[in-house]
N, C-alpha and C positions, 0 to 999 in steps of 0.2 A: 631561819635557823642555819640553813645548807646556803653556804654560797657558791660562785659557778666554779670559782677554780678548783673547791672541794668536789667538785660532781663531777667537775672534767678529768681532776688526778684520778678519782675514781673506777672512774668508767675505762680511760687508760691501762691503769692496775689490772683490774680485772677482766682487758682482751691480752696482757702480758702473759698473767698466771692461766689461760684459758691456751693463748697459744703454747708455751712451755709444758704444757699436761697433758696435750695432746696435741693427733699427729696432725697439723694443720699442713704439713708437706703434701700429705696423701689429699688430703682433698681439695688444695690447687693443683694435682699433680691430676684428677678426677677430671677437676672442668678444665683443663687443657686439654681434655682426651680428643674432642672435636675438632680442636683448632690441627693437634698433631695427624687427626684421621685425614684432612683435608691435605697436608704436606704430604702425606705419604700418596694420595692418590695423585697428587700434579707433582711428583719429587723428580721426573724424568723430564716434565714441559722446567721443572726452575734448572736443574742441570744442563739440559742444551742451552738455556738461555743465558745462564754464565758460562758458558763454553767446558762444561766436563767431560771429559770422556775416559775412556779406561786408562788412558796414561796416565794423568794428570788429576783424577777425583782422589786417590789420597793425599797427595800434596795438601790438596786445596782443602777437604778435612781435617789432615792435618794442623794446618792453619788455623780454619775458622773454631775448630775446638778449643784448642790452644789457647786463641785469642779472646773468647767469650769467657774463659774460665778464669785466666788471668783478668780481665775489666771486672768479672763479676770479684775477685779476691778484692781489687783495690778499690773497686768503687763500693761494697757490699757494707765495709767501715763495721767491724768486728766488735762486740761490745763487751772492753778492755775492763769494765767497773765490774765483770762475773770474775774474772781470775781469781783462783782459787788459790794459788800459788802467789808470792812475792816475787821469785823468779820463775816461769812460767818459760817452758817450750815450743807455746805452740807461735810467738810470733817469729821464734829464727826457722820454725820449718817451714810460715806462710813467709819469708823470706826466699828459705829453698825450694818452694817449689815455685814461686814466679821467674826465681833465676829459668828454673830449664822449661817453664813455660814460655817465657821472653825469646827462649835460646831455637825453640821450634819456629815460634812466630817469626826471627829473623832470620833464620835461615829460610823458611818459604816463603815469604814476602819476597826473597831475590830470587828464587829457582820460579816466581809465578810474575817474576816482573812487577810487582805492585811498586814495588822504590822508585822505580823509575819512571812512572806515571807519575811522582810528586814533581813538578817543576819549579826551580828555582832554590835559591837557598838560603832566603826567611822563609819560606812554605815548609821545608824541611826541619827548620832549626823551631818553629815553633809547635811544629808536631811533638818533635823533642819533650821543648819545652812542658807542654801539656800535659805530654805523658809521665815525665817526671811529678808536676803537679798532684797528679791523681795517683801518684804512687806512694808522695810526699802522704796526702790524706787518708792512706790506710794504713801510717803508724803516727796517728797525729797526736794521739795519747801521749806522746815522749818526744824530744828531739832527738834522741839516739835512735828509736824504734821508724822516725820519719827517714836518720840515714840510712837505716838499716834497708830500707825496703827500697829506696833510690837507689843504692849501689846494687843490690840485687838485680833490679833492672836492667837499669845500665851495663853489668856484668852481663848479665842474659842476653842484653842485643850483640855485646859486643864478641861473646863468642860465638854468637849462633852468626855472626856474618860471617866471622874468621873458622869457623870449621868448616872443612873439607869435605869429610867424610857424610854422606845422605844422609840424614834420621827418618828412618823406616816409621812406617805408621804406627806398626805396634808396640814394641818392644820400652820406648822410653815414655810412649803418649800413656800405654794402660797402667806403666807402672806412676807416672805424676796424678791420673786419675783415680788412681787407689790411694796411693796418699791423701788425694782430699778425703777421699772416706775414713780414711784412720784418722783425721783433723778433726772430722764430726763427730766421731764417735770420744776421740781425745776431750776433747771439750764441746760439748752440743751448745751449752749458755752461751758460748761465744756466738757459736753461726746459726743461735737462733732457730735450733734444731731441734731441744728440748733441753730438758733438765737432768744433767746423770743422777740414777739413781731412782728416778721416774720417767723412765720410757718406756713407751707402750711397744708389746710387740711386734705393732705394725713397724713403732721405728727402728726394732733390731731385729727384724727379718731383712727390712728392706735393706741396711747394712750387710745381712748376709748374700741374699743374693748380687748385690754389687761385688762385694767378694769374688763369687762367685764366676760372676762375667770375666773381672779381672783376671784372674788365676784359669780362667779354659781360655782365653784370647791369647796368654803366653805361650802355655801349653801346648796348645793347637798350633801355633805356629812353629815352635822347633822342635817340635816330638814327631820322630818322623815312624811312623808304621811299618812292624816287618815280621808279624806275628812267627815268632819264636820264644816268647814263656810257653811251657806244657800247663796244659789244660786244669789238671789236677793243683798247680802253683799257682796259677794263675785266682783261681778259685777262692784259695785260702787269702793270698794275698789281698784279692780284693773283698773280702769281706770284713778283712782286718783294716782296710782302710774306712771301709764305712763305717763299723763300730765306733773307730776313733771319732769319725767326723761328724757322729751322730753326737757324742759324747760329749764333743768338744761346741756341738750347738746348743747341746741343753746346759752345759755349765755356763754358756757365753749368755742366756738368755733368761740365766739366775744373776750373774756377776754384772753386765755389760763390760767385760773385762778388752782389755787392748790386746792384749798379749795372749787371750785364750780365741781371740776372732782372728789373729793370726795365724795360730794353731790351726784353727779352721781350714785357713784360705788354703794350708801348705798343704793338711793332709788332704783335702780336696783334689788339689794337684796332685798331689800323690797316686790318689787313685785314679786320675785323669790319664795320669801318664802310662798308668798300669793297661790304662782298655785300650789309647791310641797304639799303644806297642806291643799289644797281643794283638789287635785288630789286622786285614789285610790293606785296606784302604779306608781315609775317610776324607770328606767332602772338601774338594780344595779351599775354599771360601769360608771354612768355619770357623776361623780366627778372627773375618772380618768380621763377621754375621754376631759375635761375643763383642768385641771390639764398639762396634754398633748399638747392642745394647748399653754395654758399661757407659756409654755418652746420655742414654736416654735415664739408666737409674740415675746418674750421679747429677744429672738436670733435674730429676725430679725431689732429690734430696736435699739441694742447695736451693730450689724455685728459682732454678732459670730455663723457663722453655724454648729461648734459642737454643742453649745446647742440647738440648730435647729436642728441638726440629732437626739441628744438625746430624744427631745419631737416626733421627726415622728417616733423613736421607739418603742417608748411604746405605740405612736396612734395605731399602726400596731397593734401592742399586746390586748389592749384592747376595738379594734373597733367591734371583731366581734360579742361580744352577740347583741348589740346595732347600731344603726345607730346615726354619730355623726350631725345628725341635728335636732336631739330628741331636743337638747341642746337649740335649738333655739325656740322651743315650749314654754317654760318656759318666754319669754318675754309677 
């Protein structure tokens, strides 16, 4: 009666509609726990043994973040048949953000010498090659959408050689890693995230707390401490941020709204900024320590646990002047 290709479409179908209804991120994100607990206890034996040390382990997270997030963009192959839209945003922004993900990668591949470990030049030119390849395949949907993501690249490498100026670990890395969180949540059907309109709120917590990491890793980095609001301003003001922010979680966790999860992240900041600049001091490293996590949610959201080992590597690294729950004081 049933033939196989009918029980195979089938059975397909229904781990599709099974994954999209629910949060199957959280529970790859569960049985990685193990694999990530092991990184983290030998995260100092893999650091000596690729040569990290305090000068040099941002660069080089810099890098491997970067690079893991941009292969995971192009090799991931987005699925173009959910568009909801005729003209759709979300391929020129995964255009924009491999530009300035390309554009970190190439800038530290030469501040870490990796370029010039490649000898010869076919070895070089077919790197190239390749790489354009697999940039080609994540807008294969279109030949426009295929240049679209090749010149992006290309663009990427080629300013990130010709710029000067350092790119600090935080500042441009947490803001391209929040972007891919506003990508998910833009369209989930696309990265296989869920279904908008049906997410569960494991999946829009965990949107929020990525948020979250985002916006204290900024913060914490140029908000410098010099307790000067009085106590009495201080008070009101920050309780007027948390109302907002509470507000703006329960509308965001009725809607899944873009624009109200933004709301979120700022007034979040907002009141971040309020406690670091009435505070007298706080922990030099807790930008990194935010920074750190935001590598580990946004690995666990997208199911790639390299970039989930890469962020429990550097937590190893820069947990110990500080305790990473400092981080949560600041709400």
């Amino acid at each position: 009666m049933l033939n196989e290709t009918f029980i195979a479409t089938t059975a397909i179908s229904s781990f599709n509609n099974a994954a999209l209804y629910s949060p199957f991120f959280l529970a790859v994100g569960l049985l990685t726990l193990p694999l990530l607990w092991i990184v983290y206890l030998y995260a100092h034996d893999f650091g000596s043994k690729f040569g990290w040390n305090k000068q040099n382990i941002d660069n080089h997270i810099g890098f491997l973040s970067s690079l893991f997030l941009s292969l995971w963009l192009m090799l991931f192959g987005g699925n173009y048949a959910v568009m909801r839209d005729g003209v759709s945003l979300v391929p020129v922004i995964i255009a924009a953000t491999l530009f300035g993900l390309m554009m970190i990668v190439a800038q530290k591949s030469v501040q870490l010498q990796y370029t010039s470990r490649i000898k010869g030049f076919k070895s070089r030119f077919f790197m190239f090659v390749a790489l354009f390849l697999v940039a080609a395949a994540s807008g294969y949907h279109d030949l426009w959408g295929m240049l679209l993501q090749i010149s992006a690249v290309f663009s990427g490498i080629i300013v990130g050689l010709c710029l000067r100026k350092n790119i600090s670990l935080v500042p441009i890395n947490a803001f391209w890693f929040a972007m891919m969180a506003v990508l998910v949540l833009m369209q989930p059907e696309f990265f296989r995230f869920g279904q908008l309109g049906n997410l569960t709120v494991a999946h829009l917590v965990s949107i929020i707390i990525t948020g979250f990491f985002a916006i204290t890793a900024l913060v914490a980095k140029y908000v410098r401490s010099c307790n000067r609001i009085h106590k009495s301003a201080y008070i009101k003001l920050k309780w007027l941020c948390r109302i907002v922010s509470l507000l703006a979680f329960v509308l965001f966790i009725l809607t899944e709204s873009v624009p109200v999860f933004v709301g979120f992240v700022f007034a979040t900041g907002i009141s971040e900024m309020l406690t670091i600049y009435h505070s007298k001091n706080i922990p030099e490293n807790m930008y990194k320590q935010a920074f750190a996590a935001l590598l580990i949610c946004v690995g666990t959201i997208i199911i790639c646990p390299a970039l989930s080992g890469v962020g429990v590597l550097y937590l190893a690294d820069v947990s110990e002047k500080s305790k990473f729950s400092d981080i949560f004081k600041l709400l």
